[in-house]
C-alpha positions as a LaTeX table, in Angstrom:
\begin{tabular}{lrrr}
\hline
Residue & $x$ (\AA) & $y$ (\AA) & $z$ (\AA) \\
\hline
Unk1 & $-18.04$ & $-54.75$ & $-103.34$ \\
Unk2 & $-18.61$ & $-57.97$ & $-105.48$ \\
Unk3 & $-18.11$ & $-61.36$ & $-104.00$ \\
Unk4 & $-18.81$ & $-64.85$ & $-105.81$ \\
Unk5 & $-21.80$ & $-67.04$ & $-104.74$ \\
Unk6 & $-19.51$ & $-69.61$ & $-102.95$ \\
Unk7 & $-18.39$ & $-66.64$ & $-100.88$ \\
Unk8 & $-21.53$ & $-65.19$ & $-100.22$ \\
Unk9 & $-22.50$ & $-68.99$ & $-99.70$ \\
Unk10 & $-20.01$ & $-69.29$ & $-97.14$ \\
Unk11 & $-20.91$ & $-66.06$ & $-95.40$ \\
Unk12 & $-24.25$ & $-67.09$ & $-94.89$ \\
Unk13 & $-22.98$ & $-69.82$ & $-93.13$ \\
Unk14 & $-20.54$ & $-68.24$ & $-91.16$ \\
Unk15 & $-22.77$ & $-65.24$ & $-90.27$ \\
Unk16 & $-25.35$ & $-67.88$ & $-88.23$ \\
Unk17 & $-22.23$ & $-69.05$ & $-86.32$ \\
Unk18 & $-21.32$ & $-65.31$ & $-85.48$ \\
Unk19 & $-24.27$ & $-63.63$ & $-84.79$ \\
Unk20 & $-24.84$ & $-66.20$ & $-82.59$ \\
Unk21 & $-21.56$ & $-65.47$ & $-80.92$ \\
Unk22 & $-22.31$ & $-62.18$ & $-80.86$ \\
Unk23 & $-25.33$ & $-62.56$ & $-78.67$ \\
Unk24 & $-23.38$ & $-64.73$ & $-76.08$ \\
Unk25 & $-20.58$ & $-61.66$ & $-76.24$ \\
Unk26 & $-23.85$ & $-59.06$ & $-75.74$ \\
Unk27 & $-25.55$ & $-61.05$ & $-72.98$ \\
Unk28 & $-22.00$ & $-61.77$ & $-70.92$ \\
Unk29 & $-20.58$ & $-58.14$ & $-70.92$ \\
Unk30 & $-24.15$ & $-56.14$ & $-71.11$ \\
Unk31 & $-26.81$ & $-58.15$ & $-69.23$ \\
Unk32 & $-27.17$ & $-55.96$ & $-66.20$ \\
Unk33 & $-28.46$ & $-52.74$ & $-67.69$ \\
Unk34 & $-31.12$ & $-51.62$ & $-65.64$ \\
Unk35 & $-33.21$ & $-51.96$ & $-68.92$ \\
Unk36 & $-32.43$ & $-55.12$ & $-69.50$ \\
Unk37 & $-32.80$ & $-57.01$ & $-65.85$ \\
Unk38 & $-36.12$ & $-57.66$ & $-65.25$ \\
Unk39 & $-37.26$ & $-56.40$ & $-68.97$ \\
Unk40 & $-40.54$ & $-55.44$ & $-69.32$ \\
Unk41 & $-42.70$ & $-53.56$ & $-72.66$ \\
Unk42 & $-42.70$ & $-50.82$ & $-70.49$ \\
Unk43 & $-39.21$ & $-50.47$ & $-69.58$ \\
Unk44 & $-38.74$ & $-51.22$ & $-73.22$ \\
Unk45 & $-40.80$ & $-48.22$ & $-74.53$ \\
Unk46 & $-39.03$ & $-45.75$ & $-71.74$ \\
Unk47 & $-35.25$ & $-46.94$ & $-72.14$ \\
Unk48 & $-35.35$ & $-47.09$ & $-75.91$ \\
Unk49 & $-36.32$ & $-43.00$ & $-76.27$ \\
Unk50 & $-34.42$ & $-42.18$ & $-73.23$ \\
Unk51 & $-31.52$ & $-43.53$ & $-75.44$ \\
Unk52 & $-32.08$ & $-41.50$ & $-78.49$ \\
Unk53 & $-29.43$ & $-39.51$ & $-78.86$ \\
Unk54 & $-28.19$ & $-40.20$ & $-75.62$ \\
Unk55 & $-25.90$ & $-41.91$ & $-74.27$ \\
Unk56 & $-25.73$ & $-45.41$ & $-72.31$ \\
Unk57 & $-23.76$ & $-43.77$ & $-69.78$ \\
Unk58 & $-26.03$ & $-41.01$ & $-68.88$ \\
Unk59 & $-29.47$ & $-43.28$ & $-69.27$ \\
Unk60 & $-28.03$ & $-45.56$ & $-66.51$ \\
Unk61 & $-27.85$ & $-43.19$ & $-64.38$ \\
Unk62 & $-31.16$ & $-41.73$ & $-65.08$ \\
Unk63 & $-33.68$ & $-44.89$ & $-66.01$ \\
Unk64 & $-34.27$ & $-46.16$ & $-62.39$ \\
Unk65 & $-35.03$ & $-43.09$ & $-60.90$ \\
Unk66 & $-37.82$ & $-42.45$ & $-63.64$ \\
Unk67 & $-39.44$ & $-45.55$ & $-62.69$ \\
Unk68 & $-39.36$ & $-45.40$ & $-59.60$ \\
Unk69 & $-41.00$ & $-42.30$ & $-59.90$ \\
Unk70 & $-43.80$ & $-44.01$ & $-62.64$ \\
Unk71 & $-43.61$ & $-47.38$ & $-62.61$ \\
Unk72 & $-46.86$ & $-47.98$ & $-64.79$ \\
Unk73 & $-47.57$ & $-47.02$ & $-67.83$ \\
Unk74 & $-50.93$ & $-45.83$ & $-66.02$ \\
Unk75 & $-48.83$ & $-44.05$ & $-63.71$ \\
Unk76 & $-46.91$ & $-42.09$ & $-66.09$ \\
Unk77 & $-49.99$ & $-41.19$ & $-68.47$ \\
Unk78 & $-51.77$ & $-39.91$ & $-65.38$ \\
Unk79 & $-49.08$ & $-37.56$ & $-64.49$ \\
Unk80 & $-48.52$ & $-34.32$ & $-64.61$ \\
Unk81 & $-45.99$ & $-32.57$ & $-67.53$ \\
Unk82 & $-44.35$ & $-30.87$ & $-65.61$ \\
Unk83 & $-43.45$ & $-33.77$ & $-63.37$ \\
Unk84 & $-42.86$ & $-36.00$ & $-66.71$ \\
Unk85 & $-40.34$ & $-33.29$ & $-67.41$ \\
Unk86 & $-38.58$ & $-32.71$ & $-64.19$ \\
Unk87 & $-38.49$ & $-36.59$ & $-63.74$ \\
Unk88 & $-36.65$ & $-36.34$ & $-67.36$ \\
Unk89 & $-34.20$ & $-33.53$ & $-66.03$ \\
Unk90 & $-30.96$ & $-34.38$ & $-67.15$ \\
Unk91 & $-31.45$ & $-36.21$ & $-69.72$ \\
Unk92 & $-31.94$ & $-33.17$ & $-72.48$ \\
Unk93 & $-34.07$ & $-33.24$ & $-75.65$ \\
Unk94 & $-37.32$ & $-32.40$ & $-73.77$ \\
Unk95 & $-39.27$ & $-33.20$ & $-76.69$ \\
Unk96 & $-38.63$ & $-36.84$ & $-76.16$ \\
Unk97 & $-40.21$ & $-36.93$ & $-72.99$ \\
Unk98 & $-43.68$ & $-34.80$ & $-74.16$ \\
Unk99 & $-43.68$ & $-37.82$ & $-76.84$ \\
Unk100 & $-43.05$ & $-40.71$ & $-74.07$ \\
Unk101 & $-45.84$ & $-38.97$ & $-72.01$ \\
Unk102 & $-48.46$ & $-38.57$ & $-75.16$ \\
Unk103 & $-48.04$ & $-42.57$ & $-76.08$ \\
Unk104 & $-48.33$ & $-43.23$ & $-72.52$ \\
Unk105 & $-51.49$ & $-41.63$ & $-72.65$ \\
Unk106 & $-52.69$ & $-43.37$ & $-75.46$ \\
Unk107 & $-51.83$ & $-46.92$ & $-74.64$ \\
Unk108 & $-53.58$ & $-46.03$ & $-71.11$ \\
Unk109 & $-56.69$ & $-44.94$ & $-72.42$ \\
Unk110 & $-57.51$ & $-46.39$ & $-75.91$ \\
Unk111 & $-55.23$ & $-49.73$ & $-75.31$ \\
Unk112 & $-56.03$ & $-50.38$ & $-72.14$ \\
Unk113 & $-52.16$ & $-50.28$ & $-70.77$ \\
Unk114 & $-51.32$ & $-52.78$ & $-73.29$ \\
Unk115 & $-48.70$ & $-52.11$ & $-75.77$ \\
Unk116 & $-49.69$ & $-53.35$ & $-79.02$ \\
Unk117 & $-47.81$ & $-56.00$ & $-81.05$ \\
Unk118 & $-48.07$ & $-55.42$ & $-84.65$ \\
Unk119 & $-46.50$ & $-52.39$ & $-86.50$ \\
Unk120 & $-49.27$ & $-50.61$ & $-87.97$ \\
Unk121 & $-51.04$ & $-50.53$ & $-84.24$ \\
Unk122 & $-48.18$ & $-49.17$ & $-83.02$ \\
Unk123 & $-47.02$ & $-46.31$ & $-85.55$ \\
Unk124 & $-50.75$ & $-44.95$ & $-84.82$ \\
Unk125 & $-49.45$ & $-44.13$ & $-81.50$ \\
Unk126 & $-48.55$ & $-40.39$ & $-80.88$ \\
Unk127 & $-45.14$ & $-40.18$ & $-80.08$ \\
Unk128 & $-43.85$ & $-43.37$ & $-81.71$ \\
Unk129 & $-41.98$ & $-43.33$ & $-84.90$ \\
Unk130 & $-40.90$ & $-45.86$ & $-86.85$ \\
Unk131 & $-37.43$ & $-46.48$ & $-84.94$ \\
Unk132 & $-39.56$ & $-47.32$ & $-81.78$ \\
Unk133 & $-42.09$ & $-49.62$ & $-83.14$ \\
Unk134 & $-39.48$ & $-51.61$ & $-84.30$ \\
Unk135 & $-37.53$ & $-51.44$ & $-80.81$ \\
Unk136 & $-41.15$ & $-52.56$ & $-79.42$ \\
Unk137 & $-41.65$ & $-55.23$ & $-81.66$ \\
Unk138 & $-37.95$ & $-56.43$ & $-81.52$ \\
Unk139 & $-36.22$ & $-55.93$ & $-78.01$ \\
Unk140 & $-40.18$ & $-55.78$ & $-76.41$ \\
Unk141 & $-42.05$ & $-58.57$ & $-77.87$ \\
Unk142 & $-38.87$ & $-60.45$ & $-79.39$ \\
Unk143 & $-40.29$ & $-60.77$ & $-82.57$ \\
Unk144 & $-38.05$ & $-60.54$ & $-85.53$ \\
Unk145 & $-37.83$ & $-56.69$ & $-86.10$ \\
Unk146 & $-34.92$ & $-54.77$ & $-86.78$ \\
Unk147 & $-34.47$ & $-50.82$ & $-84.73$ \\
Unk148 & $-32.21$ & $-49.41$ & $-87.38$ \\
Unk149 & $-30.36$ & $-46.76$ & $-85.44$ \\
Unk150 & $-26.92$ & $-45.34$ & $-86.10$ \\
Unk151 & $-24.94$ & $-48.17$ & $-84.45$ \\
Unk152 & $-26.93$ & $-50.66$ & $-86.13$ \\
Unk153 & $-26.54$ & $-49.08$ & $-89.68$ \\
Unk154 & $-23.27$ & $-49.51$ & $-88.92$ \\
Unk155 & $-22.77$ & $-52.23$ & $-88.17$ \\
Unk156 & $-24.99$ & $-54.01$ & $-90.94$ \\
Unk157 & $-23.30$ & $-51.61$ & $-93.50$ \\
Unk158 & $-19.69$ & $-52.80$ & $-92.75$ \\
Unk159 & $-20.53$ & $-56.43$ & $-92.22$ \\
Unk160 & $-22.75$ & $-57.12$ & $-95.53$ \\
Unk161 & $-20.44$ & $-53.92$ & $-97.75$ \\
Unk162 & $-23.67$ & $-51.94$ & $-98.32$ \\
Unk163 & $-22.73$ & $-49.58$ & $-100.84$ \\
Unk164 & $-26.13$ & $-47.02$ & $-100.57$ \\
Unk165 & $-25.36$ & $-43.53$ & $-98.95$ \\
Unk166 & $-25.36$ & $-43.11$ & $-95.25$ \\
Unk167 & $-28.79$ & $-41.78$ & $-93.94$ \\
Unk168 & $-32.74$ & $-42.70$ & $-94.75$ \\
Unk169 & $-31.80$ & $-44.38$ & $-97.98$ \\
Unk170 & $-28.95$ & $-46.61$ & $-96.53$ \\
Unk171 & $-31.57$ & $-47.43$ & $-93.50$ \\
Unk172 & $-34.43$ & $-48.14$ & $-95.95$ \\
Unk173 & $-32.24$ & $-50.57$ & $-98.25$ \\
Unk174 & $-31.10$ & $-52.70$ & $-95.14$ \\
Unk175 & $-35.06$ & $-52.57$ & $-93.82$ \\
Unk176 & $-36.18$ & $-53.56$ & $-97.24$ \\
Unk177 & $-33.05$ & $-56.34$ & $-97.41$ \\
Unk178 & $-34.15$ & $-57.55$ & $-93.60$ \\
Unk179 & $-37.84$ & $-57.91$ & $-94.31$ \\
Unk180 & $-37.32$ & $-60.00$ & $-97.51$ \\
Unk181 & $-34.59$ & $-62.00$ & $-95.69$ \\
Unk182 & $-31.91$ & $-61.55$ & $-97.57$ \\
Unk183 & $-30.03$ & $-60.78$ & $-94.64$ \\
Unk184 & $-30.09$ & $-61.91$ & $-90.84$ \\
Unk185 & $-32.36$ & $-64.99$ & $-91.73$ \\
Unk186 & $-31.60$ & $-66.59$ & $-89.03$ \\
Unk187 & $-33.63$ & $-68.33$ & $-85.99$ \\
Unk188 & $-32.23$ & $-66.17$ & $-82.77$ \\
Unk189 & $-34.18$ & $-64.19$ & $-80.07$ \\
Unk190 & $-34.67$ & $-61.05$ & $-81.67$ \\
Unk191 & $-34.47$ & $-59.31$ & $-78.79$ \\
Unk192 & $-30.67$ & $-60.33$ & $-78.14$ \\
Unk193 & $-29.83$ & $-59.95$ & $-81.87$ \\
Unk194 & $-31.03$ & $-56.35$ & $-81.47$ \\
Unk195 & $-29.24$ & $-55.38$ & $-78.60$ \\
Unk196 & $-26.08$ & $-57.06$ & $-79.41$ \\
Unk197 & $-25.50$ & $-55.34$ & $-82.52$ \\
Unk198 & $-26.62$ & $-52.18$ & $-80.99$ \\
Unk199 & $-23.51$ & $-53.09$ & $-78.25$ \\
Unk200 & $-21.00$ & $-53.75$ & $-81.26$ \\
Unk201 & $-21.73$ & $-50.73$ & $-82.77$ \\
Unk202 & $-20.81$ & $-48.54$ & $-79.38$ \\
Unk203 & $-18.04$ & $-50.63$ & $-78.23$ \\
Unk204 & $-16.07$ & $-51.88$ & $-81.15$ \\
Unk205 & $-17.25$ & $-50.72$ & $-84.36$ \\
Unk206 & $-17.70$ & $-47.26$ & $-83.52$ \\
Unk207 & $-17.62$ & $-44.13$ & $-86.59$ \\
Unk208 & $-14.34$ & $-43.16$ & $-86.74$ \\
Unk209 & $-13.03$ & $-46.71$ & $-84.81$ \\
Unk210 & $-12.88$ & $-50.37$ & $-85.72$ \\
Unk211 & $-11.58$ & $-52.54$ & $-83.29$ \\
Unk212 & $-11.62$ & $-55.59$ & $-85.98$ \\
Unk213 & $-9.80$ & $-57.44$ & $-83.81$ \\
Unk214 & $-11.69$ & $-57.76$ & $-80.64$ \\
Unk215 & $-15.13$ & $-58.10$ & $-82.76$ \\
Unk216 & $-16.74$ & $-61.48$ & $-82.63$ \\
Unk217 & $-18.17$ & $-60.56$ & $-86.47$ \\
Unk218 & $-14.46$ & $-59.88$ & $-87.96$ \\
Unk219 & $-14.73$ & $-63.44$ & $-89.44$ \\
Unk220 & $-17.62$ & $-62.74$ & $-91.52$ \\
Unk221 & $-17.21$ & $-59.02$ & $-92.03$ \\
Unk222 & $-16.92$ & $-57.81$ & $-95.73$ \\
Unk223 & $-15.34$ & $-54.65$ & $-95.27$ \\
Unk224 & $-13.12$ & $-56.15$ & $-92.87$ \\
Unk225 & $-11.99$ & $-58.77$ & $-95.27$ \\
Unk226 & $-11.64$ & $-55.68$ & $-97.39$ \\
Unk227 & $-9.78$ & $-53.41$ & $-95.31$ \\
Unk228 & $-11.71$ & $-50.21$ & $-95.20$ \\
Unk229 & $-14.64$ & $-50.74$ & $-92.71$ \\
Unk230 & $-13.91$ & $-46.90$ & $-91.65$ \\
Unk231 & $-15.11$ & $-46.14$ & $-95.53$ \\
Unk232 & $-18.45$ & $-47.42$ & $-94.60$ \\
Unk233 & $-21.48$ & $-46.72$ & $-94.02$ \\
Unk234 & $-20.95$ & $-44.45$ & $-97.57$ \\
Unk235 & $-20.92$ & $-40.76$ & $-97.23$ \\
Unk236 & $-22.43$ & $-38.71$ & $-100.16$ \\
Unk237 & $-19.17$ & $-36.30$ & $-99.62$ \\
Unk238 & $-16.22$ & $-35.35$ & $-96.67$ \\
Unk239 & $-18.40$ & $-33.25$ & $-94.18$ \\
Unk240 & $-17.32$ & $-30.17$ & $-93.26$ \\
Unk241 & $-17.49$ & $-29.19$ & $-89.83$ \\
Unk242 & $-20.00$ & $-27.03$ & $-89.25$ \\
Unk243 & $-18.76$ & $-23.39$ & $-87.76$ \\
Unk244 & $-20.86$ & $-22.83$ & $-84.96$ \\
Unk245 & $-21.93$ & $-19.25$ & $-84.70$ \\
Unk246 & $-21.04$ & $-17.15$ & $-81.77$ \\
Unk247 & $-23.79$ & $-15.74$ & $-79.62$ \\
Unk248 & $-23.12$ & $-13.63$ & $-76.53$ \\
Unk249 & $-26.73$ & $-13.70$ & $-73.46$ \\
Unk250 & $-27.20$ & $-12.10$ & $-71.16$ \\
Unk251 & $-29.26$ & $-13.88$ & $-68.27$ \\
Unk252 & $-30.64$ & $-11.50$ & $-66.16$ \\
Unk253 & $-31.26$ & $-13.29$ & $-62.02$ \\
Unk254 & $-33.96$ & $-11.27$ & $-60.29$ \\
Unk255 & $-34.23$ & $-12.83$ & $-57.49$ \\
Unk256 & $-36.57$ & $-11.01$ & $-53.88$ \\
Unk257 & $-38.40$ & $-12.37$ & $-51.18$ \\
Unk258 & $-40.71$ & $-13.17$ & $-53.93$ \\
Unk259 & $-38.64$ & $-16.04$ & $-55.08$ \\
Unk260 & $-37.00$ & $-16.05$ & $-58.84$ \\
Unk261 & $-38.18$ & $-14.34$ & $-61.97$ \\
Unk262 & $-38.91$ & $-16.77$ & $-64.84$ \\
Unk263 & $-39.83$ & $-16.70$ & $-68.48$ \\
Unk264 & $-41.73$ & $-19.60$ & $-70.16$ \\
Unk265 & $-40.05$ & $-20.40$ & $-73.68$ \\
Unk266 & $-42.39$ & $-19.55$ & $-76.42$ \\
Unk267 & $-43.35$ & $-22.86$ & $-79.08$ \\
Unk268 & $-41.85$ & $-23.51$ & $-81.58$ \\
Unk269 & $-38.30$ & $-21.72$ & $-79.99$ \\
Unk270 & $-35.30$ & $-23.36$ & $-78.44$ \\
Unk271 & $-36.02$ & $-25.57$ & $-75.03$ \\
Unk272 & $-39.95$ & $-24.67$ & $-76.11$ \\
Unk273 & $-42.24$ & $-24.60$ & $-72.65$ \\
Unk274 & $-38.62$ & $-24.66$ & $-70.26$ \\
Unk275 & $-37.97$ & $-21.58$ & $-68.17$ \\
Unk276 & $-35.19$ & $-19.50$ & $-67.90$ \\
Unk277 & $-34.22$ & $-16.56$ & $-66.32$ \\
Unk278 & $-35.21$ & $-13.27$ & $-68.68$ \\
Unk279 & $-32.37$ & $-13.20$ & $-71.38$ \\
Unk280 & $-31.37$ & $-11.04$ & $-73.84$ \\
Unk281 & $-28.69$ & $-11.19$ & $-76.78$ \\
Unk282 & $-25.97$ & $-8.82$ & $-76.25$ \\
Unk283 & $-23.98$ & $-6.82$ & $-79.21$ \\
Unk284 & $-25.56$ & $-5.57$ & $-82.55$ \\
Unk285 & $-23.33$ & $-7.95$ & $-84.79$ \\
Unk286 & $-24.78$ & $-10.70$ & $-83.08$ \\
Unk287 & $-28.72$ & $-10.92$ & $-83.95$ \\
Unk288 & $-30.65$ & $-13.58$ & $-83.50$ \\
Unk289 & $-34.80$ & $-14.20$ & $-83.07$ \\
Unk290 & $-34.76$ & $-16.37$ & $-79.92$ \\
Unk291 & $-34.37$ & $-13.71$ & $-77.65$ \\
Unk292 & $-34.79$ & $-9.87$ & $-77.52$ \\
Unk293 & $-31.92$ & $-7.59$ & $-78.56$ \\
Unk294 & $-30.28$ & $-5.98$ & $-75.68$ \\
Unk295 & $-27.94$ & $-3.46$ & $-78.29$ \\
Unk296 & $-26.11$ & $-1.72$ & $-75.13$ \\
Unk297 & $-24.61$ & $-2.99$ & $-71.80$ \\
Unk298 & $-21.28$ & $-1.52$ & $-70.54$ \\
Unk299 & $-18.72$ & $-4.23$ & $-69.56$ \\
Unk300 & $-21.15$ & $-7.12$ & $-69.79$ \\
Unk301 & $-17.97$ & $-8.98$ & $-69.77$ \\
Unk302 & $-17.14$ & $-8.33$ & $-66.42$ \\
Unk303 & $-19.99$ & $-10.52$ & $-65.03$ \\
Unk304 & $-20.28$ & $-14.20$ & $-64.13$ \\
Unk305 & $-20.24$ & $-16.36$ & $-67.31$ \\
Unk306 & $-20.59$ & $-19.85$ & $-68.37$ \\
Unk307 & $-20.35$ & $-21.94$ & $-71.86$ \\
Unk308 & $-23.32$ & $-23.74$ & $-73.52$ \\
Unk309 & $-23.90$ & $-24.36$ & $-76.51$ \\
Unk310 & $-27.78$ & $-25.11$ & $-78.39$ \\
Unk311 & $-27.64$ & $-26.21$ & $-82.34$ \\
Unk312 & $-25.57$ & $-24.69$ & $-84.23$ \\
Unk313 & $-24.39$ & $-21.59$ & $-81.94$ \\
Unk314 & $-21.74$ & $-21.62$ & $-79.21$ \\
Unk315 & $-22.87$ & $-19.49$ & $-76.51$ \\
Unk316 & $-21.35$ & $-17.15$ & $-73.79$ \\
Unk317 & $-23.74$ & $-16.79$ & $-70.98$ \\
Unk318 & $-23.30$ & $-13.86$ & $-68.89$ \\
Unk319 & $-25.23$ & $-13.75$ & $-65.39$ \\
Unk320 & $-26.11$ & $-10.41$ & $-64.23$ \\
Unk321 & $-27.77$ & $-10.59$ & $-60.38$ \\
Unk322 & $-30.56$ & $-8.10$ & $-59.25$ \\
Unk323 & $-33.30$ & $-7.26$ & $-56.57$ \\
Unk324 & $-35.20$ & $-4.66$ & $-59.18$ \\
Unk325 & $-37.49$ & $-6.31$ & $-61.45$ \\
Unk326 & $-38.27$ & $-2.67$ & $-63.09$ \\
Unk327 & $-35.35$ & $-3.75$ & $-65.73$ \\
Unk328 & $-37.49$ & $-6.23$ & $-67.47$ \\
Unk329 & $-40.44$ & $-5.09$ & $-69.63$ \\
Unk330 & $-43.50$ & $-7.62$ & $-70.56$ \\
Unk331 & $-43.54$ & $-8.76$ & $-66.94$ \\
Unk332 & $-47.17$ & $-10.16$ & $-67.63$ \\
Unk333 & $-45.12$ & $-13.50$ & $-69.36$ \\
Unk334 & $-42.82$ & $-13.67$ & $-66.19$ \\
Unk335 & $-43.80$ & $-15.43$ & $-62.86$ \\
Unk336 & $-41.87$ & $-15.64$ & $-59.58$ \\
Unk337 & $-40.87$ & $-19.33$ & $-58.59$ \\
Unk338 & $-39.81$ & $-19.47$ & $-54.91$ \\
Unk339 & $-36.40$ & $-21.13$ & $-54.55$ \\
Unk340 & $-38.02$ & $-24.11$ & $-52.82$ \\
Unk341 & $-40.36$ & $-24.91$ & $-55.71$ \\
Unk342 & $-37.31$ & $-24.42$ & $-58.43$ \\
Unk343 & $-36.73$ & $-28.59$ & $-58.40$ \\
Unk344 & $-40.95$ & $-28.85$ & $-59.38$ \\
Unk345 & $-40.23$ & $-26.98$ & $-62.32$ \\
Unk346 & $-39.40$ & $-27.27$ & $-65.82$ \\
Unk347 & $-35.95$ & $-25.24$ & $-65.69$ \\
Unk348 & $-33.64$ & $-24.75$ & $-68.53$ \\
Unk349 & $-29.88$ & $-26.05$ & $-67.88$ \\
Unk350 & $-28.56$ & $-22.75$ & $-68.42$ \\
Unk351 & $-30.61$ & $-21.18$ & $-65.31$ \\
Unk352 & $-29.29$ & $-24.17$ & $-63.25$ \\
Unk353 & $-26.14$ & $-23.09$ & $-64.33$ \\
Unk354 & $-26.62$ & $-19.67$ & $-64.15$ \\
Unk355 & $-28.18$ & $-20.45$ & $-60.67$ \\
Unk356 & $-24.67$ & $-22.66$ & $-59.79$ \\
Unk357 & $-22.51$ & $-20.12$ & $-61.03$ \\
Unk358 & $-22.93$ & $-17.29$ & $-58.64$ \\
Unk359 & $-23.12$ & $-19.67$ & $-56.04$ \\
Unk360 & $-19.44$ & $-20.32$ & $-56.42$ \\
\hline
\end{tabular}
């Protein structure tokens, strides 16, 4: 997408005018995330991985609770996992919250609590990537820094027409383009510039939604100008949808005066070091390694069953209830939980809902 130099002239121009609106838009509709009242480095580090690949929605609901529950950095890297990871219950990808407590733990012990400032301090840190050492520097520190995320590559890619392919390459070209300044050279607070394109790109400039009209950037937007800004960020080729597999479990609920039965994942499986209640695939057409092969079991589909649904494989869950723990071999990787200690635990979503579902 070619413009002349007096456009691009007149762009620059017009881009300091609406970024700047922008922020006022951000800071008049968005200020009152819990996040963002009272912000500190620490709420910074917490809110910014509890929103990868999450959503706002959910994280609101979610953020206060968690620090309440450690509301130092100190307190968190002190804590137990398996409080870090009921505290993170509901929230999903576990793995983010093993990372938040390993940085925790660094920045306690070899930082003194502090969070550093600079890039290459912070990339050192277990459990922060690239993404959140720029959200540190940027939304933490407010110093100019750009946390390239979906929304913001988004955003960027529609306003300034970058042509690169969606993905790491797109995401390193506007980096690259941002630290040489030949885009978003502007004096702002960093922090708001951040978070109100971060806003744009969930509100009005969604994927497969522009809402030109209603965005303070339409003005200065060169796909807008152009008419396609659904044609952008660029896609290699038309995705096909991806046809999830079908699996059929059976979750076996063996529950005595003992309590519950319940099996630790294994590493480097799906929901690694959750429990669950023993479960076994059901039907021969329908292998898979994550759990043991259960070939025969008459009118399995008679029982109690739920949806979920883990990568790429749509699941049936089928909940079979039992006193008689003689049905499940290896019991030397089971343990009993009693119901009272099930909300201190690292439980899978599926046994909650296995749990929930012959409840009803």
């Amino acid at each position: 997408m070619e413009f002349t130099l007096q456009e691009n002239l007149n762009i620059r121009v017009g881009v300091i005018d609406q970024f700047e609106e922008l922020i006022e838009w951000s800071q008049m509709q968005y200020h009152d995330l819990p996040w963002r009242y009272e912000r500190s480095l620490y709420g910074t580090l917490v809110s910014e991985i509890m929103l990868q690949q999450t959503t706002v929605g959910t994280v609101i609901s979610h953020f206060e609770r968690f620090m309440n529950k450690f509301p130092t950095i100190h307190k968190l890297a002190n804590a137990k996992e398996k409080d870090v990871q009921q505290a993170w219950r509901g929230l999903g990808y576990y793995r983010r919250a093993k990372n938040l407590h390993r940085a925790a733990q660094v920045i306690s012990s070899k930082h003194q609590g502090n969070i550093p400032e600079n890039f290459k301090d912070l990339i050192k840190i277990p459990g922060i990537g690239e993404y959140t050492a720029n959200a540190l520097i940027s939304i933490g520190h407010r110093k100019r820094a750009l946390a390239i995320d979906a929304n913001i590559e988004r955003v960027i890619s529609r306003v300034f027409g970058y042509e690169t392919i969606k993905g790491p390459q797109n995401q390193k070209q506007i980096y690259q383009d941002f630290t040489r300044k030949k885009i978003l050279d502007i004096e702002v607070n960093y922090r708001a510039l951040n978070e109100a394109i971060m806003d744009l790109g969930r509100t009005y400039c969604q994927a497969r939604k522009a809402s030109c009209e209603l965005c303070p950037l339409s003005s200065v937007c060169k796909t807008k100008k152009a008419g396609n800004p659904l044609d952008y960020p660029r896609e290699f080729q038309a995705k096909e949808k991806k046809k999830l597999k079908n699996l059929h479990l059976l979750r076996v609920l063996v529950k005595n005066e003992k309590g519950v039965l319940l099996f630790r994942r294994p590493k480097n499986k799906w929901l690694e070091d959750q429990y669950e209640l023993p479960t076994f695939a059901l039907g021969k057409e329908r292998r898979t390694d994550q759990y043991p092969q259960l070939r025969f079991y008459k009118n399995y589909k008679k029982l109690p069953q739920f949806k979920t649904h883990i990568t790429d494989h749509k699941i049936s869950n089928f909940v079979l209830a039992t006193k008689d723990d003689q049905i499940i071999d290896c019991k030397a990787n089971y343990k009993y939980v009693p119901m009272s200690e099930l909300e201190n635990e690292n439980i899978s979503t599926a046994t909650l809902k296995a749990l929930e579902r012959l409840q009803q």
